[in-house]
N, C-alpha and C positions, 0 to 999 in steps of 0.2 A: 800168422796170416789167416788159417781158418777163424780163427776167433772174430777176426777185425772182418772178415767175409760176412760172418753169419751177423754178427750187431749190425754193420750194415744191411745186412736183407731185412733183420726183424724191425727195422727204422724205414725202410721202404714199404713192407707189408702195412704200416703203421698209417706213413703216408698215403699208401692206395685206400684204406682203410678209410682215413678223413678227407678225402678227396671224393669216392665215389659214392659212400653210403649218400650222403644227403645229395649227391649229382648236380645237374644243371649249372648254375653260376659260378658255385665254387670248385665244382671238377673241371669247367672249362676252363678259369682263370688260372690253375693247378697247371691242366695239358700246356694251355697256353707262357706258361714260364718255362715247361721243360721243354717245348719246343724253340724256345728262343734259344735256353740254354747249346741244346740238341745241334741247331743251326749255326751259333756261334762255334762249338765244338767241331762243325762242319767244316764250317769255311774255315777256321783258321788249319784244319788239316790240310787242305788244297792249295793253300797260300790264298785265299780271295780275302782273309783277313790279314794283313804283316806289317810289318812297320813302312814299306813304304809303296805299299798296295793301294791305287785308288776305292774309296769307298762306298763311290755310289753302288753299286752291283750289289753288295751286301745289303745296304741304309732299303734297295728298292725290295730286295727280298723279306726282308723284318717287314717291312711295310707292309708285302701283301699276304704275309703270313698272320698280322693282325687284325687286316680288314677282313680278312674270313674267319676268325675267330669271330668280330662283332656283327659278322651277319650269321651264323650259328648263334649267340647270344639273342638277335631279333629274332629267331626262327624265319630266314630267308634264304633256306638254304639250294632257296632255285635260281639265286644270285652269284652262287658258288665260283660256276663256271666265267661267268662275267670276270667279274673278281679275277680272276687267273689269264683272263684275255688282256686287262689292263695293267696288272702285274707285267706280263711281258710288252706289251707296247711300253710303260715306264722304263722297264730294263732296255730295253732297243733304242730309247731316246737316250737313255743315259751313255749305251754304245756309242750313239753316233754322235754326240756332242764330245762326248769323251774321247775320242777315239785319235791316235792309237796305242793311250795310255792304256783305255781300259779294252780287252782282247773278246773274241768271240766266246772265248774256252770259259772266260770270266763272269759273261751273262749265264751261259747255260747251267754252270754250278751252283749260279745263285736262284734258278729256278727249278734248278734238280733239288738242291739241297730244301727250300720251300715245300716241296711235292714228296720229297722222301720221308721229310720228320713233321713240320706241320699240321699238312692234310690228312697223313697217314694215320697220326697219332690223334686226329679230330674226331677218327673212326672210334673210339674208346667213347668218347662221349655220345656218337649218335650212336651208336651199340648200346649204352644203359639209357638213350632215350626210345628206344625199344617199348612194347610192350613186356612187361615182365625184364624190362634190361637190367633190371637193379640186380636180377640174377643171372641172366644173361652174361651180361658185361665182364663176369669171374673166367668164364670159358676163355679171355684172349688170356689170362694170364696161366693157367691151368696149362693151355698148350703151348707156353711161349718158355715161362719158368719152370713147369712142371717139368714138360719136355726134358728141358736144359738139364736138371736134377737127375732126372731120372737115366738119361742118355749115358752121363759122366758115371754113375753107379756101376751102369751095364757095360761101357768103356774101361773102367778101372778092373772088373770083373774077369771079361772074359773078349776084352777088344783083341783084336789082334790083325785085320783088314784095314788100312788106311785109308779115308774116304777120298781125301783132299790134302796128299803131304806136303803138297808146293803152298797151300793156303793157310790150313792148320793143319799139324800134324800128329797130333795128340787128337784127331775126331778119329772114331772105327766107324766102320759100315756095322759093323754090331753094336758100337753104342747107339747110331743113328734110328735103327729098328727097333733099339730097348726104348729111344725117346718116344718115338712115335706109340707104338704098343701100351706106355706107359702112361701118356697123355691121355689114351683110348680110354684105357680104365678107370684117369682120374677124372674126366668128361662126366664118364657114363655114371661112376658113384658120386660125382656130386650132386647129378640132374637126379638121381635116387632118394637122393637125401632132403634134396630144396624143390620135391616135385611139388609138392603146395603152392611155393611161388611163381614155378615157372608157368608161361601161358599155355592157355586151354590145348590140348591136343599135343602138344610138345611133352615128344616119347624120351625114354631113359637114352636108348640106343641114340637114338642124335646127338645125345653130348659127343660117344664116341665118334660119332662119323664126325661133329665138328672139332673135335679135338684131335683127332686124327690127318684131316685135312689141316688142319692146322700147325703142327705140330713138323709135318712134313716142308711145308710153305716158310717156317722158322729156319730149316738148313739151309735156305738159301738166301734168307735174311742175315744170318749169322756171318755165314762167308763171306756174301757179297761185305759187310762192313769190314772183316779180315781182310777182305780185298784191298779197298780202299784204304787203309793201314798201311799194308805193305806197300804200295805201290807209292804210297808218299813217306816211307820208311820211320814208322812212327809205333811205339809199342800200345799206346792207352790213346784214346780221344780226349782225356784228363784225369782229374785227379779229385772227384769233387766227390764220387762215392767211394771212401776208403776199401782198399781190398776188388773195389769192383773196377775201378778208372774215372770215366765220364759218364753222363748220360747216354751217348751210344754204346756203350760200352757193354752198359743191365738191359737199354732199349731198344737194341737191336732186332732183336726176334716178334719181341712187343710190338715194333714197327710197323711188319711184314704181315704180321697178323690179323691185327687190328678189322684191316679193311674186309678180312675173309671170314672170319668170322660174324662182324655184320652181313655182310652178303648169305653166306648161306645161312644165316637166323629168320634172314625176309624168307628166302628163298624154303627154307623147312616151315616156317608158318607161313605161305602165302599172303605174306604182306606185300 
């Protein structure tokens, strides 16, 4: 299992790798399949995808997960919100024509599940369209995976407080603090190492503060996906990364991230 774990990560490293270095069209196009996937992986966890699940709710979700993808692609991203208004007015018509095949509980998953992996995960790309994001952009993954790594290390080590045994039970409140900690330092020596690239005025120490807020923002990304697992009694979200499950499965934390790590990158350079 470790073996089929680590080939799978060094084949994802690979893929973030040719997805983000050259950015723009081809990372979006990238985001844009794992989010479909992500979403697909979604609903069918909830039942809004099954064999005899109506399929509007989903068909309106893909939808408006693509139209903001090609307004990020035009650089319109002050359409965004639009975009997400008519998204659910489409999902509310298809309620009420549908209806009461298609249920209340049934739109909102296909608009939650839209807003949790879509938009969340767009954040990746307008994070390396940043100034300086081509270096930037490593910090989601640093506090998302790194964390992860590092948590399970300090966990195996010297866990022994359960943070969450009803959700996961195998997380320590001391692996949680070794991730976090850990994230810090891998932040702050990477922003050490790529300060050439990074932009004007952007200190060592911000990596840690954004890796660190980060990092922390991942435990509750993590679980909440555990959540959602248990609560539809289900072990993986799939099977499509060997050793790891699905796509929610590696991009869970990734998810959660994303959006906070853009945010405090504007917010540490005043952009």
């Amino acid at each position: 299992m470790f073996r089929t774990r680590l080939i799978s990560g060094i084949v994802l490293v690979a893929i973030a790798l040719a997805l983000i270095i050259p950015g723009g069209p081809v990372l979006l196009a990238g985001l844009l399949v794992i989010s479909v996937i992500g979403m697909f992986e979604l609903y069918r966890a909830t039942g809004l995808i099954a064999k005899d699940a109506p399929e509007g709710p989903a068909i309106a979700g893909f939808a408006g997960a693509v139209a903001m993808y090609v307004l990020l692609l035009a650089h319109q991203e002050e359409y965004l919100m639009v975009c997400a208004a008519l998204t659910t007015c489409a999902l509310l018509a298809v309620y009420v024509f549908s209806w009461p095949k298609v249920k209340a509980s049934g739109v909102a998953t296909a608009l939650f599940g839209m807003f949790y992996v879509a938009v969340m995960l767009s954040y990746i790309y307008q994070t390396r369209s940043l100034p300086g994001g081509q270096f930037l952009v490593w910090l989601i993954f640093f506090c998302s995976w790194g964390s992860d790594t590092c948590a399970y290390c300090v966990g195996m080590l010297i866990g022994k407080h359960k943070m969450s045994p009803k959700l996961s039970p195998k997380k320590s409140i001391e692996g949680a603090i070794g991730g976090v900690a850990g994230a810090a330092l891998l932040g702050s020596l990477y922003v050490w190492i790529v300060r050439g690239g990074m932009p004007e005025g952007f200190q060592v120490y911000y990596g840690a503060i954004i890796c660190a807020s980060g990092a922390l923002i991942s435990i509750v990304g993590d679980l909440a996906a555990s959540a959602i697992k248990r609560e539809h009694k289900i072990k993986d979200y799939g099977n499509l990364i060997p050793g790891h499950g699905g796509i929610l499965d590696r991009f869970d934390s990734v998810i959660i991230t994303a959006p906070i790590i853009w945010l405090l990158s504007k917010l540490l350079l005043g952009a």
